[in-house]
N, C-alpha and C positions, 0 to 999 in steps of 0.2 A: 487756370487756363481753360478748364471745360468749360466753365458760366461764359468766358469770352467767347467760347469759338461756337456756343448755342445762342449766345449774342448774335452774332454776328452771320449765322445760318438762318435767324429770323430776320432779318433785316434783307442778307438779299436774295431770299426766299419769297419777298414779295416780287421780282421779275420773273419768277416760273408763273404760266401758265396755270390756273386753277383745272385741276385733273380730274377732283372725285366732283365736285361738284361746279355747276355752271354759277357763273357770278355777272356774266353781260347779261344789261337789260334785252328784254324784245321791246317790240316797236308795233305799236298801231295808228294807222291815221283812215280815219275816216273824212272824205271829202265828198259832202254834199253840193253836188252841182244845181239843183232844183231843189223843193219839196219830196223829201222822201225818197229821193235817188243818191244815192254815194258810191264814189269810186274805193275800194280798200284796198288797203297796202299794209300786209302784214309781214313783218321782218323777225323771225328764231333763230338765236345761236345755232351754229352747226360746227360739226368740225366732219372734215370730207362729204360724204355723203348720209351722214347721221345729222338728224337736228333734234332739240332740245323737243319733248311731247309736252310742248302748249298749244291749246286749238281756241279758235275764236269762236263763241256760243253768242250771235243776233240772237233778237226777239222774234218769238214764234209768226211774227208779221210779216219779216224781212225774207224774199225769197231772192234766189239767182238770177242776175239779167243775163250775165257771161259767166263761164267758166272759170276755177281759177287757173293762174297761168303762173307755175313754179320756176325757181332757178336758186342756183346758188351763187351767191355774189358774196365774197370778201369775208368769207368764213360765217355769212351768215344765211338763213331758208328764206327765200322772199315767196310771197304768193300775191298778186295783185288779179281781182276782177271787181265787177260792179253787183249792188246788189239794190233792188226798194223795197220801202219798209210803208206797208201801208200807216197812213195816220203818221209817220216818221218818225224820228226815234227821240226827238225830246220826252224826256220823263220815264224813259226805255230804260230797261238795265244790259247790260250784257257784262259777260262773265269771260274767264279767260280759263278752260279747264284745265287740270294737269299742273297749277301753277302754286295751290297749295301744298304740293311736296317736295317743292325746289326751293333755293336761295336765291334765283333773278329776281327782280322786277320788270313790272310791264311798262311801258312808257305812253299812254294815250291821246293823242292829238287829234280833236273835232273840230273840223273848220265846217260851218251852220254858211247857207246860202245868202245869209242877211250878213257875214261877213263878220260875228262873231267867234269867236276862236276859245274852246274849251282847251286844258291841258291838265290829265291826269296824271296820278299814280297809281296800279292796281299792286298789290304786293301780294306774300304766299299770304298773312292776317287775312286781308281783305282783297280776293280776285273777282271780284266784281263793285259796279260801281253803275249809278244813276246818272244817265246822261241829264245835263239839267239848262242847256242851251245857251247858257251865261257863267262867270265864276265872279265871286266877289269879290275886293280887295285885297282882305283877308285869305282866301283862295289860293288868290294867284301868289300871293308872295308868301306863305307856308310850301308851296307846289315848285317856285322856284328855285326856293331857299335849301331846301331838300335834294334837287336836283343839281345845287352848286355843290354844296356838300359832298353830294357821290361822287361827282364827276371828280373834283381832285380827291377824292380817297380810292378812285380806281384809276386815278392818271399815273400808272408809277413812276411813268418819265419825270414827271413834274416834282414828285416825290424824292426821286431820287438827287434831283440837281439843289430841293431844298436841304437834303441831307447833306451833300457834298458842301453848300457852301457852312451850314454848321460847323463841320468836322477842320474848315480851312480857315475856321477865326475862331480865336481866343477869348478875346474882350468881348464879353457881353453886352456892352452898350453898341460898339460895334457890329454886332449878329443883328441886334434890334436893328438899327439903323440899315441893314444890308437886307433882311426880312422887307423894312419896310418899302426900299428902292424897287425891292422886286415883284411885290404887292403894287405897288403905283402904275410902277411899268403893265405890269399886264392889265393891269385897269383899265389904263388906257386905250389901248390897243381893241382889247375884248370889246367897251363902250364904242369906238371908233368905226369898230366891223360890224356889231350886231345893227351898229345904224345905219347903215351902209356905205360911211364916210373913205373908210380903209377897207384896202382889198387886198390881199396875198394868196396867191393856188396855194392847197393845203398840202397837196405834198412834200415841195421842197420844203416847206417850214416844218412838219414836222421830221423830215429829215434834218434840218438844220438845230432842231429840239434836241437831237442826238447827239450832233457836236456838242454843244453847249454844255451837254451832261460831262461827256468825254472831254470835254475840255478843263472845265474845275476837275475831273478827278487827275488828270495829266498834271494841273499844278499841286495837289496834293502831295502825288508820287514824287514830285521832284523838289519840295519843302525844302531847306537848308537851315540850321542854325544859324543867326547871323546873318542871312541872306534873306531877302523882302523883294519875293515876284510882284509881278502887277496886281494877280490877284489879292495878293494880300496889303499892300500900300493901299488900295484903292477896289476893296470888295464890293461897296455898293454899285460902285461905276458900271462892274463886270454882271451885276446883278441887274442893275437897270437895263442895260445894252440888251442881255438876252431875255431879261421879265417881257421888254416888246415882243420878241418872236412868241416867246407862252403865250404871250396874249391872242396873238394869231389861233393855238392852238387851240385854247378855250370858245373863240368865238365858233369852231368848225364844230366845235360839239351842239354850241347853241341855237347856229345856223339850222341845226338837223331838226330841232328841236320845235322854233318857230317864236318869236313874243306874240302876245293877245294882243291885237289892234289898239284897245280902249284901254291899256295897261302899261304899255310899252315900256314906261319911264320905271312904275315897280316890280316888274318882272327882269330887269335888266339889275336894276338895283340891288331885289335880292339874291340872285344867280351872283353875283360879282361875293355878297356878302356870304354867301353861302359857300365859295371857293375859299374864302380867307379863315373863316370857321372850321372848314378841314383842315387849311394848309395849319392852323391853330394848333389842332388836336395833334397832327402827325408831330410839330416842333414837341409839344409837350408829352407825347410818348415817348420819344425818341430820348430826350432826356429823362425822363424817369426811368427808360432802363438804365441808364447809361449811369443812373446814380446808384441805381439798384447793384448793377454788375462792379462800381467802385465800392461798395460798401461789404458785398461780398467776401472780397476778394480783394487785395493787393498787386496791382498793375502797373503797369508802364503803357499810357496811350497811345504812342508814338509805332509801335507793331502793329495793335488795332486798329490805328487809322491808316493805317497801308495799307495794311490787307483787305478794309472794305474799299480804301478808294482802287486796289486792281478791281475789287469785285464790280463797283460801280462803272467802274471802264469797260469794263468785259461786255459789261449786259450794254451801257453805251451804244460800242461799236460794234454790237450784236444791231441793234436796232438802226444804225445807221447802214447800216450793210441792207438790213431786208428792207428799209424804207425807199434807199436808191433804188436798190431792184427792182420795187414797185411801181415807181417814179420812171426808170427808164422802160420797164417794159410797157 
Protein backbone atom coordinates (compact mmCIF):
# COMPACT_ATOMS: atom_id res chain seq x y z
CA UNK A 1 0.00 0.00 0.00
CA UNK A 2 3.06 2.48 0.53
CA UNK A 3 4.50 1.81 -3.39
CA UNK A 4 0.75 2.78 -4.23
CA UNK A 5 0.12 5.85 -2.39
CA UNK A 6 3.95 7.04 -3.62
CA UNK A 7 2.42 6.11 -6.92
CA UNK A 8 0.01 7.79 -6.80
CA UNK A 9 1.59 11.29 -4.87
CA UNK A 10 3.82 11.27 -8.10
CA UNK A 11 1.47 11.26 -10.41
CA UNK A 12 -0.68 14.00 -9.01
CA UNK A 13 2.19 15.81 -7.86
CA UNK A 14 2.67 16.82 -11.33
CA UNK A 15 -0.54 19.69 -10.86
CA UNK A 16 1.46 21.45 -8.06
CA UNK A 17 3.11 24.40 -9.03
CA UNK A 18 7.06 23.92 -9.58
CA UNK A 19 8.37 25.76 -6.14
CA UNK A 20 12.24 25.16 -5.74
CA UNK A 21 12.80 25.73 -9.15
CA UNK A 22 11.32 27.67 -12.17
CA UNK A 23 10.36 25.37 -15.24
CA UNK A 24 8.32 28.16 -17.62
CA UNK A 25 10.22 29.07 -20.52
CA UNK A 26 10.98 32.96 -21.07
CA UNK A 27 10.42 34.61 -24.11
CA UNK A 28 12.41 36.81 -26.51
CA UNK A 29 11.20 38.37 -29.75
CA UNK A 30 13.14 40.60 -31.47
CA UNK A 31 11.30 42.59 -34.29
CA UNK A 32 13.20 44.33 -36.74
CA UNK A 33 11.30 47.14 -38.32
CA UNK A 34 14.31 48.51 -40.69
CA UNK A 35 17.98 47.63 -40.90
CA UNK A 36 19.39 47.51 -37.50
CA UNK A 37 16.42 48.92 -35.58
CA UNK A 38 14.31 46.27 -33.41
CA UNK A 39 11.36 46.64 -31.15
CA UNK A 40 12.17 43.95 -27.95
CA UNK A 41 9.72 42.20 -25.94
CA UNK A 42 11.27 40.25 -23.25
CA UNK A 43 8.91 38.15 -21.12
CA UNK A 44 10.51 36.22 -17.24
CA UNK A 45 8.54 34.04 -15.09
CA UNK A 46 7.58 35.89 -11.99
CA UNK A 47 5.51 34.97 -9.18
CA UNK A 48 4.06 38.48 -7.54
CA UNK A 49 6.49 40.73 -7.70
CA UNK A 50 9.76 38.47 -7.95
CA UNK A 51 11.02 37.45 -11.40
CA UNK A 52 13.06 34.74 -12.38
CA UNK A 53 17.18 36.75 -12.79
CA UNK A 54 17.54 36.31 -16.65
CA UNK A 55 18.79 39.37 -18.32
CA UNK A 56 19.08 39.99 -22.12
CA UNK A 57 23.11 40.73 -23.11
CA UNK A 58 22.86 42.59 -27.13
CA UNK A 59 26.11 43.01 -28.96
CA UNK A 60 28.36 45.67 -27.88
CA UNK A 61 26.69 47.53 -31.12
CA UNK A 62 23.20 47.70 -30.07
CA UNK A 63 22.47 50.74 -28.00
CA UNK A 64 18.92 52.15 -26.47
CA UNK A 65 16.37 54.19 -28.60
CA UNK A 66 13.70 54.13 -25.56
CA UNK A 67 13.70 52.95 -22.41
CA UNK A 68 12.51 49.78 -21.06
CA UNK A 69 8.98 49.81 -20.03
CA UNK A 70 8.27 46.95 -17.24
CA UNK A 71 4.93 45.40 -16.11
CA UNK A 72 3.78 42.26 -14.77
CA UNK A 73 1.31 40.48 -16.83
CA UNK A 74 -0.09 36.85 -16.12
CA UNK A 75 2.47 35.71 -13.61
CA UNK A 76 4.95 36.65 -15.89
CA UNK A 77 8.01 40.14 -16.06
CA UNK A 78 7.62 41.74 -19.47
CA UNK A 79 10.05 44.60 -20.53
CA UNK A 80 9.46 45.98 -23.94
CA UNK A 81 11.57 49.02 -25.69
CA UNK A 82 13.56 49.50 -28.93
CA UNK A 83 17.02 49.31 -29.40
CA UNK A 84 19.73 49.62 -32.93
CA UNK A 85 22.45 47.71 -33.45
CA UNK A 86 24.86 49.36 -35.82
CA UNK A 87 25.92 46.85 -38.79
CA UNK A 88 22.60 44.75 -37.35
CA UNK A 89 22.63 41.82 -35.78
CA UNK A 90 22.90 39.07 -38.37
CA UNK A 91 26.00 36.95 -37.39
CA UNK A 92 25.60 38.76 -33.82
CA UNK A 93 25.36 36.59 -30.79
CA UNK A 94 23.57 37.47 -27.70
CA UNK A 95 23.31 35.65 -24.63
CA UNK A 96 20.80 35.25 -22.12
CA UNK A 97 22.76 35.72 -18.42
CA UNK A 98 21.64 34.00 -15.35
CA UNK A 99 20.28 31.25 -17.38
CA UNK A 100 22.86 28.62 -16.94
CA UNK A 101 21.84 28.06 -13.35
CA UNK A 102 18.18 27.54 -13.79
CA UNK A 103 15.99 24.63 -15.40
CA UNK A 104 13.75 27.20 -17.89
CA UNK A 105 14.34 27.60 -21.35
CA UNK A 106 14.63 30.63 -23.33
CA UNK A 107 12.18 30.75 -26.32
CA UNK A 108 13.74 33.17 -29.16
CA UNK A 109 11.79 34.72 -32.07
CA UNK A 110 13.66 37.00 -34.83
CA UNK A 111 11.51 38.32 -37.33
CA UNK A 112 14.53 40.08 -39.98
CA UNK A 113 12.78 43.19 -42.11
CA UNK A 114 13.11 41.12 -45.28
CA UNK A 115 10.32 38.99 -43.60
CA UNK A 116 12.45 36.14 -42.58
CA UNK A 117 11.62 34.62 -39.35
CA UNK A 118 14.34 32.88 -37.00
CA UNK A 119 13.08 30.65 -33.97
CA UNK A 120 15.44 29.60 -31.30
CA UNK A 121 16.05 27.70 -28.29
CA UNK A 122 18.64 29.04 -25.72
CA UNK A 123 18.75 26.47 -22.85
CA UNK A 124 20.94 26.60 -19.30
CA UNK A 125 23.82 23.96 -21.98
CA UNK A 126 23.84 26.57 -24.37
CA UNK A 127 22.50 30.50 -23.27
CA UNK A 128 23.61 31.96 -26.16
CA UNK A 129 23.25 31.51 -29.66
CA UNK A 130 24.34 33.27 -33.28
CA UNK A 131 21.73 35.07 -34.93
CA UNK A 132 22.06 33.73 -38.47
CA UNK A 133 19.10 35.63 -40.44
CA UNK A 134 17.63 32.29 -41.96
CA UNK A 135 17.18 28.65 -40.50
CA UNK A 136 17.44 25.62 -42.48
CA UNK A 137 15.05 22.76 -42.94
CA UNK A 138 16.61 20.76 -40.81
CA UNK A 139 16.49 23.88 -38.17
CA UNK A 140 13.21 24.46 -38.14
CA UNK A 141 11.94 21.15 -37.71
CA UNK A 142 14.51 19.93 -34.73
CA UNK A 143 13.43 23.65 -33.31
CA UNK A 144 9.79 22.73 -33.67
CA UNK A 145 9.82 19.22 -32.73
CA UNK A 146 11.41 20.04 -29.50
CA UNK A 147 8.96 22.71 -28.84
CA UNK A 148 6.01 20.20 -29.34
CA UNK A 149 7.51 17.91 -27.08
CA UNK A 150 7.74 20.56 -24.11
CA UNK A 151 4.72 21.91 -24.55
CA UNK A 152 2.52 18.67 -23.92
CA UNK A 153 5.21 17.60 -21.20
CA UNK A 154 4.40 20.83 -19.51
CA UNK A 155 0.57 20.77 -20.56
CA UNK A 156 -0.55 18.85 -17.30
CA UNK A 157 -4.08 19.45 -18.29
CA UNK A 158 -3.58 17.64 -21.32
CA UNK A 159 -1.75 14.96 -19.40
CA UNK A 160 -4.07 14.60 -17.10
CA UNK A 161 -7.12 13.90 -19.29
CA UNK A 162 -4.68 11.43 -21.32
CA UNK A 163 -4.18 9.65 -17.90
CA UNK A 164 -7.81 9.60 -17.11
CA UNK A 165 -8.97 8.08 -20.13
CA UNK A 166 -6.11 5.21 -19.62
CA UNK A 167 -7.27 4.56 -16.28
CA UNK A 168 -11.29 4.29 -17.75
CA UNK A 169 -10.45 1.52 -20.54
CA UNK A 170 -9.51 -1.86 -20.16
CA UNK A 171 -8.86 -3.42 -23.47
CA UNK A 172 -5.80 -2.33 -24.87
CA UNK A 173 -6.79 -2.24 -28.41
CA UNK A 174 -9.40 -0.06 -27.27
CA UNK A 175 -6.93 2.73 -25.35
CA UNK A 176 -5.01 2.47 -28.73
CA UNK A 177 -7.88 3.29 -30.76
CA UNK A 178 -9.07 6.11 -28.08
CA UNK A 179 -5.24 7.48 -27.86
CA UNK A 180 -5.49 7.56 -31.50
CA UNK A 181 -9.29 9.60 -31.82
CA UNK A 182 -7.74 11.93 -29.62
CA UNK A 183 -4.39 12.40 -31.43
CA UNK A 184 -6.58 13.01 -34.79
CA UNK A 185 -8.80 15.33 -33.08
CA UNK A 186 -6.41 17.75 -31.84
CA UNK A 187 -4.60 17.43 -35.14
CA UNK A 188 -6.89 18.79 -36.61
CA UNK A 189 -8.06 21.65 -34.78
CA UNK A 190 -4.23 22.63 -33.96
CA UNK A 191 -3.53 22.36 -38.24
CA UNK A 192 -6.95 24.43 -38.77
CA UNK A 193 -5.99 27.43 -36.26
CA UNK A 194 -2.22 27.68 -36.78
CA UNK A 195 -3.56 28.32 -40.43
CA UNK A 196 -5.92 30.48 -39.68
CA UNK A 197 -8.86 28.40 -40.91
CA UNK A 198 -10.39 27.96 -37.15
CA UNK A 199 -10.69 30.41 -34.70
CA UNK A 200 -11.81 29.98 -30.90
CA UNK A 201 -10.95 32.89 -27.80
CA UNK A 202 -8.48 30.93 -25.80
CA UNK A 203 -10.06 31.44 -22.66
CA UNK A 204 -13.27 29.74 -22.73
CA UNK A 205 -11.47 26.81 -24.26
CA UNK A 206 -9.16 26.35 -21.94
CA UNK A 207 -11.56 26.61 -19.42
CA UNK A 208 -13.66 24.15 -21.17
CA UNK A 209 -10.02 21.88 -21.28
CA UNK A 210 -11.15 21.68 -17.54
CA UNK A 211 -14.48 20.25 -17.98
CA UNK A 212 -13.26 17.74 -20.23
CA UNK A 213 -10.59 16.53 -17.65
CA UNK A 214 -13.40 16.66 -14.68
CA UNK A 215 -15.62 15.20 -16.79
CA UNK A 216 -13.78 11.56 -17.70
CA UNK A 217 -12.58 11.76 -14.01
CA UNK A 218 -16.62 12.07 -12.90
CA UNK A 219 -17.10 8.95 -15.12
CA UNK A 220 -14.46 7.14 -13.42
CA UNK A 221 -15.79 7.76 -9.95
CA UNK A 222 -18.93 6.61 -10.86
CA UNK A 223 -17.75 3.05 -12.88
CA UNK A 224 -20.16 0.17 -11.99
CA UNK A 225 -19.72 -3.50 -12.50
CA UNK A 226 -22.02 -4.59 -15.13
CA UNK A 227 -22.93 -1.12 -16.02
CA UNK A 228 -21.26 0.60 -19.35
CA UNK A 229 -21.47 4.70 -19.25
CA UNK A 230 -21.00 6.55 -22.55
CA UNK A 231 -17.70 6.94 -21.69
CA UNK A 232 -16.88 3.57 -21.79
CA UNK A 233 -19.28 2.15 -24.71
CA UNK A 234 -17.88 4.64 -26.75
CA UNK A 235 -14.33 6.04 -25.51
CA UNK A 236 -12.96 7.26 -28.56
CA UNK A 237 -16.14 9.23 -29.54
CA UNK A 238 -15.74 11.07 -25.95
CA UNK A 239 -11.93 11.41 -26.97
CA UNK A 240 -12.50 12.84 -30.34
CA UNK A 241 -15.26 15.35 -29.27
CA UNK A 242 -12.83 16.91 -26.61
CA UNK A 243 -9.29 16.08 -28.70
CA UNK A 244 -11.01 19.15 -30.93
CA UNK A 245 -11.09 21.65 -27.85
CA UNK A 246 -7.07 20.45 -26.96
CA UNK A 247 -6.57 21.14 -30.19
CA UNK A 248 -7.59 24.77 -29.64
CA UNK A 249 -5.36 24.66 -26.83
CA UNK A 250 -2.10 23.66 -28.49
CA UNK A 251 -2.75 26.05 -31.30
CA UNK A 252 -2.69 29.16 -28.47
CA UNK A 253 0.62 28.01 -27.55
CA UNK A 254 1.73 28.02 -31.13
CA UNK A 255 0.06 31.23 -31.98
CA UNK A 256 2.61 32.71 -29.38
CA UNK A 257 5.12 31.14 -30.86
CA UNK A 258 4.78 32.12 -34.65
CA UNK A 259 5.57 29.57 -37.95
CA UNK A 260 8.66 30.69 -40.42
CA UNK A 261 6.94 32.25 -43.40
CA UNK A 262 9.06 29.91 -45.92
CA UNK A 263 8.48 26.73 -43.53
CA UNK A 264 5.16 26.83 -42.61
CA UNK A 265 4.10 23.37 -43.80
CA UNK A 266 7.22 21.72 -41.59
CA UNK A 267 7.16 23.76 -38.63
CA UNK A 268 3.43 22.93 -38.27
CA UNK A 269 4.19 19.33 -39.00
CA UNK A 270 6.94 18.87 -36.55
CA UNK A 271 5.25 20.84 -33.61
CA UNK A 272 1.98 18.54 -34.22
CA UNK A 273 4.75 15.36 -34.22
CA UNK A 274 6.47 16.55 -31.42
CA UNK A 275 3.12 16.92 -29.20
CA UNK A 276 2.43 13.02 -29.92
CA UNK A 277 6.09 12.14 -29.04
CA UNK A 278 5.44 13.50 -25.49
CA UNK A 279 1.84 12.54 -25.22
CA UNK A 280 4.06 8.84 -26.32
CA UNK A 281 6.44 8.96 -23.53
CA UNK A 282 3.78 10.17 -20.78
CA UNK A 283 1.48 6.78 -22.09
CA UNK A 284 4.62 4.68 -21.67
CA UNK A 285 5.64 6.02 -18.14
CA UNK A 286 2.72 5.94 -16.84
CA UNK A 287 2.54 2.23 -17.57
CA UNK A 288 5.78 1.24 -16.47
CA UNK A 289 5.05 2.46 -13.14
CA UNK A 290 2.04 1.08 -13.08
CA UNK A 291 3.63 -2.40 -13.93
CA UNK A 292 6.39 -1.67 -11.73
CA UNK A 293 3.91 -0.92 -8.56
CA UNK A 294 1.89 -4.46 -9.70
CA UNK A 295 4.95 -6.38 -9.57
CA UNK A 296 5.82 -4.88 -6.25
CA UNK A 297 3.19 -5.50 -4.57
CA UNK A 298 -0.21 -7.26 -4.58
CA UNK A 299 -3.09 -4.94 -5.37
CA UNK A 300 -6.60 -4.47 -6.20
CA UNK A 301 -6.77 -1.44 -9.01
CA UNK A 302 -10.13 -0.52 -8.47
CA UNK A 303 -9.20 1.86 -4.99
CA UNK A 304 -6.19 3.17 -7.09
CA UNK A 305 -8.16 4.21 -9.64
CA UNK A 306 -10.51 6.18 -7.52
CA UNK A 307 -8.41 7.79 -5.66
CA UNK A 308 -6.51 9.28 -8.53
CA UNK A 309 -9.56 9.86 -10.59
CA UNK A 310 -10.90 12.30 -7.08
CA UNK A 311 -7.35 13.40 -7.38
CA UNK A 312 -7.69 14.30 -11.17
CA UNK A 313 -11.12 15.96 -10.40
CA UNK A 314 -9.81 18.09 -7.74
CA UNK A 315 -7.00 19.52 -9.71
CA UNK A 316 -9.79 19.65 -12.75
CA UNK A 317 -12.27 21.76 -11.01
CA UNK A 318 -9.43 23.57 -9.37
CA UNK A 319 -8.47 24.89 -12.93
CA UNK A 320 -11.93 25.45 -14.14
CA UNK A 321 -12.83 27.59 -11.22
CA UNK A 322 -9.44 29.87 -11.80
CA UNK A 323 -9.76 29.81 -15.61
CA UNK A 324 -13.59 31.24 -15.34
CA UNK A 325 -12.36 33.80 -12.98
CA UNK A 326 -10.02 34.71 -15.47
CA UNK A 327 -12.23 34.64 -18.19
CA UNK A 328 -14.98 36.61 -16.36
CA UNK A 329 -12.89 39.27 -14.87
Amino acid sequence: MTRLLALLLIVLGLVRPAAAHELRPAYLELAESKPGHFAVLWKVPAAGDRRLGLYLKLPASCRNITEPVAAIENAAHFERWQVSCEGGLKGQVITIDGLSSTLTDVLARISWADGAVEVKRLTPEQPSLVLEGAQTGWEVARTYFMLGVEHILGGIDHLLFVLALMLLIRDPWMLVKTITAFTLAHSITLTGAALGYLSLPQAPVEAVIALSIAFVARELVLMKPGERRLSEAYPWTVAFAFGLLHGFGFAGALEEIGLPHADVALALLTFNLGVEAGQLVFVAVMIILYRAAAAMTSFSPAPLRTAMAYGIGAAAVYWLLTRLGAFVT
